[in-house]
N, C-alpha and C positions, 0 to 999 in steps of 0.2 A: 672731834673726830672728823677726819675727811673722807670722803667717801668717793671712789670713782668707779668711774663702768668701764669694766677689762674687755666688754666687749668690743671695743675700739682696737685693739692690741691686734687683732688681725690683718688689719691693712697699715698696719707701722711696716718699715722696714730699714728704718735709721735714726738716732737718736734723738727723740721730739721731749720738749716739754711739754707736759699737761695742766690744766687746772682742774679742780675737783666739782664734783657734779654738786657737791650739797655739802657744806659744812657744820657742825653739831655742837654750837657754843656751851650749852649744858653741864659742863665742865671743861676745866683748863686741864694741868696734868693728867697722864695717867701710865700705869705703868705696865697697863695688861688689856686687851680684851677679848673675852670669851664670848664665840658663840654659837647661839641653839638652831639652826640651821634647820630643827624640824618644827620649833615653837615660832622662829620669827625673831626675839627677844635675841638681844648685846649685852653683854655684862661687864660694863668700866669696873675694873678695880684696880685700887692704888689712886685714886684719883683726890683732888684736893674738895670734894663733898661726900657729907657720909661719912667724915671720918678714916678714908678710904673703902670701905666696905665696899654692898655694893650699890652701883647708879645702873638702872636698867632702864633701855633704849627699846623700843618697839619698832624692828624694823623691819617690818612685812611689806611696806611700800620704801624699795631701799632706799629711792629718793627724796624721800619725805621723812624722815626721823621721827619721832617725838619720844619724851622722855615718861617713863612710866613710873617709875616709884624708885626709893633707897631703902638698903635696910644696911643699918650702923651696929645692929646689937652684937655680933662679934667681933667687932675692930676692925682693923685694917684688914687686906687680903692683898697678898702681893701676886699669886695665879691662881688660874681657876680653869677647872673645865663643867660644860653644862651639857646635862641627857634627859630624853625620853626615857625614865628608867624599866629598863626591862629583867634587872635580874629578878634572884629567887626570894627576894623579900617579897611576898601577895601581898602585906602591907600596904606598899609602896608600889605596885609594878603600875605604869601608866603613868606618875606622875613627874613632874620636870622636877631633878634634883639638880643643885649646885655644889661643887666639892672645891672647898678653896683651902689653900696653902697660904695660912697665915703668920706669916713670919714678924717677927716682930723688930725692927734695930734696935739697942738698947746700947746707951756710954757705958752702963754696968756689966757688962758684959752678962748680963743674966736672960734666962728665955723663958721665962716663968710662962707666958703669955703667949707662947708658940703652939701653935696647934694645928688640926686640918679641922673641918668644919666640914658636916653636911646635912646641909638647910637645903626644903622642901619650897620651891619659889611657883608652884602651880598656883595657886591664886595669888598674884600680884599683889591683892587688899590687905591679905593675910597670911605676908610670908612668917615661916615658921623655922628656928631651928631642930634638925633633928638627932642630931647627935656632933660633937667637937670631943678629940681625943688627944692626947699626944705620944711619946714615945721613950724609949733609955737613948740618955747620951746627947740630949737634942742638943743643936745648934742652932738652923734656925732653918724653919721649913719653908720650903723655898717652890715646889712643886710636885703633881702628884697625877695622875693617869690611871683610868680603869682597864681590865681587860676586857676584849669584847664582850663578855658573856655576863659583866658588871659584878663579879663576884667576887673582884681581886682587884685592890688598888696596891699602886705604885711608889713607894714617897720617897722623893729624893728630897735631902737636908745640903744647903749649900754649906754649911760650916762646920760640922762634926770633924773634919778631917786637918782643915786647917787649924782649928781648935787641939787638937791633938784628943778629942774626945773618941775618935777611934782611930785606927791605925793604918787600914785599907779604905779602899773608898766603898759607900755605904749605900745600900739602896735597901728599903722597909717595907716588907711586900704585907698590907694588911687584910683579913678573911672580911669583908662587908656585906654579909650573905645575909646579916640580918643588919639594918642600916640604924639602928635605934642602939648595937651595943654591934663595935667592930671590935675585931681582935686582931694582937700582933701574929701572923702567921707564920713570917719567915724574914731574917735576916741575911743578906747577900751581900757577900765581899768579892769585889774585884782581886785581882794581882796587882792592881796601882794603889797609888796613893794618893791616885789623882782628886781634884772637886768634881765632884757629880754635878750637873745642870739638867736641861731640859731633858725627859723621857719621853717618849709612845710608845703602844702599844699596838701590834698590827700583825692579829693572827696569832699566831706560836711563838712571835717574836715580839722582842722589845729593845727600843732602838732609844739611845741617849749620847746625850750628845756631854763630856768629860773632860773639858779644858783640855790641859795638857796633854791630854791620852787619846786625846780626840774619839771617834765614831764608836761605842762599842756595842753586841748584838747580843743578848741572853737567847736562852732557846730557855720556851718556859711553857713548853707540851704538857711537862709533867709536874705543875705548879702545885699541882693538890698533893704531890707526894715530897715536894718540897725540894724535887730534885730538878734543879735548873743549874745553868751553866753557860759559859760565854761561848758564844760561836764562830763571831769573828770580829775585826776590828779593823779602823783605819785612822792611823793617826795623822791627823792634819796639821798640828804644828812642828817643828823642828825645833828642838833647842838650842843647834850649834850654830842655827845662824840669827843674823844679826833680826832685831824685832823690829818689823815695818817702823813704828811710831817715832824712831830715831833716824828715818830719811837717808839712811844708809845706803850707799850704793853698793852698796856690798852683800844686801839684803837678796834674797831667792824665794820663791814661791815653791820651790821644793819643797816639801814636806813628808818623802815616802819614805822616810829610813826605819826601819824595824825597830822602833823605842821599846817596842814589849820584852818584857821582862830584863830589860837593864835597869838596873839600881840606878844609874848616870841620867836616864834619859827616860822619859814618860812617868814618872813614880814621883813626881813631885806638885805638891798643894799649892797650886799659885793661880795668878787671877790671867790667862792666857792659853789660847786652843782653840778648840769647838767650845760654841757656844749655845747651838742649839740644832737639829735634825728635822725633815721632813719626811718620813718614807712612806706615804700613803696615796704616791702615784698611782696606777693602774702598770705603768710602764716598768715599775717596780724601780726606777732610777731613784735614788736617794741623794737629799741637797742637805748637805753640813754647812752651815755656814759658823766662819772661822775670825775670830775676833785679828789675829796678827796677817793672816794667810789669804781673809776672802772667800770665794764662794768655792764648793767641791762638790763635782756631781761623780757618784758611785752608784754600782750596780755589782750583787751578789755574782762570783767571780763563776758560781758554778751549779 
């Protein structure tokens, strides 16, 4: 882990290299990290210790790291997010949970072993699992997001769609109101056929970020009645022109053509688009960043 101080970032005003303030040898790989911004605590996962699980970092003096414990007992974890949980489980309220999306690869193409997981990591000494679920149709769980009010997770499966295991592209809205037994609440289909990828959650909305369909917005005011719906969208990659990675000069950063609802264009499962969303400026400007295209900053038109 490298670690550097943005505080410096105000007096840049031309393109410098940096070095990093403190490096965190503790593990090599990894392929995520989460973290608790109100406990202190970093959550490596995906990493080459533990199994991938998780490797937890103590970082309340950001420049001083040190490593705090692992916990391996549900396998790998490929993301994760970490809360002071405040929903309607009293069980639980006050205590730091962990909700990871653990996906499994598999040559067999089987997911037996795919699930989300959410473990109770309040005492370091004695972390505890408190409930791992999975769902129909899995491919392989890839990520997941609460809603503010922690009562409602989000689960996005990267391969369901590519799999031909469903037909639209797929987001798995589940009821966590009691964190010891979650239920499936609600299934949501896009109009594309795009891969789903990274989600947040911010307010009434939920913003994901859809490969080839790039930027899309549910409105999910009315979650508990099941009625949600897209609000708006920005597609970031273009498929008629040519893909950065072939050096083309023929290649365009254009990407504003209206792909929604052409069967030709934005409706197809492939590994290309957005890649993942930011919207939890103040500013409300929102950054896609686009695996073919590069960076996109938007801002709700109205």
């Amino acid at each position: 882990i490298q670690i550097f101080d943005l505080n410096i970032l105000g007096g840049i005003s031309k393109p410098t290299n940096f070095s990093h303030d403190f490096l965190y040898m503790e593990h090599g790989q990894a392929h995520n990290i989460a973290i608790n911004e109100e406990s202190g605590f970093a959550y490596s996962v995906g990493t080459n210790t533990f199994g991938g699980g998780l490797h937890v970092t103590d970082i309340s003096d950001p420049k001083n790291p040190n490593f705090s414990v692992g916990y391996q007992s549900e396998g790998y974890t490929h993301d994760a997010q970490v809360v002071n949980y405040k929903g309607p489980d009293v069980d639980h309220q006050g205590k730091e949970i962990f909700i990871g999306s653990n996906g499994v690869h598999s040559d067999d193409d089987k997911q037996d072993d795919d699930k989300v997981v959410i473990i109770d990591v309040s005492d370091k000494k004695n972390i505890q699992t408190i409930a791992s679920f999975d769902y129909p149709n899995i491919g392989y769980t890839h990520q997941a997001w609460l809603t503010d009010d922690h009562r409602y997770l989000f689960v996005g499966d990267e391969l369901d769609e590519i799999l031909g295991k469903v037909t639209n592209t797929r987001i798995l809205i589940f009821d966590i109101s009691d964190l010891d037994n979650p239920i499936l609440h609600n299934e949501f289909f896009y109009e594309t056929d795009a891969i789903d990828h990274n989600g947040y959650v911010v307010g009434s909305k939920y913003y994901q970020a859809n490969y080839s369909s790039g930027l899309r917005v549910i409105d999910i005011i009315n979650i508990d009645q099941k009625l949600i719906y897209e609000t708006g969208y920005f597609d970031t990659y273009n498929e008629n022109k040519t893909d950065k990675s072939t050096l083309d000069n023929e290649f365009n950063l254009s990407s504003y053509d209206p792909d929604h609802g052409d069967p030709a264009k934005g409706r197809l499962a492939e590994w290309k688009g957005a890649w993942s969303v930011y919207p939890f400026f103040k500013s409300e400007n929102i950054i896609i960043s686009d695996i073919n295209s590069g960076l996109f900053i938007v801002k709700k038109s109205n």
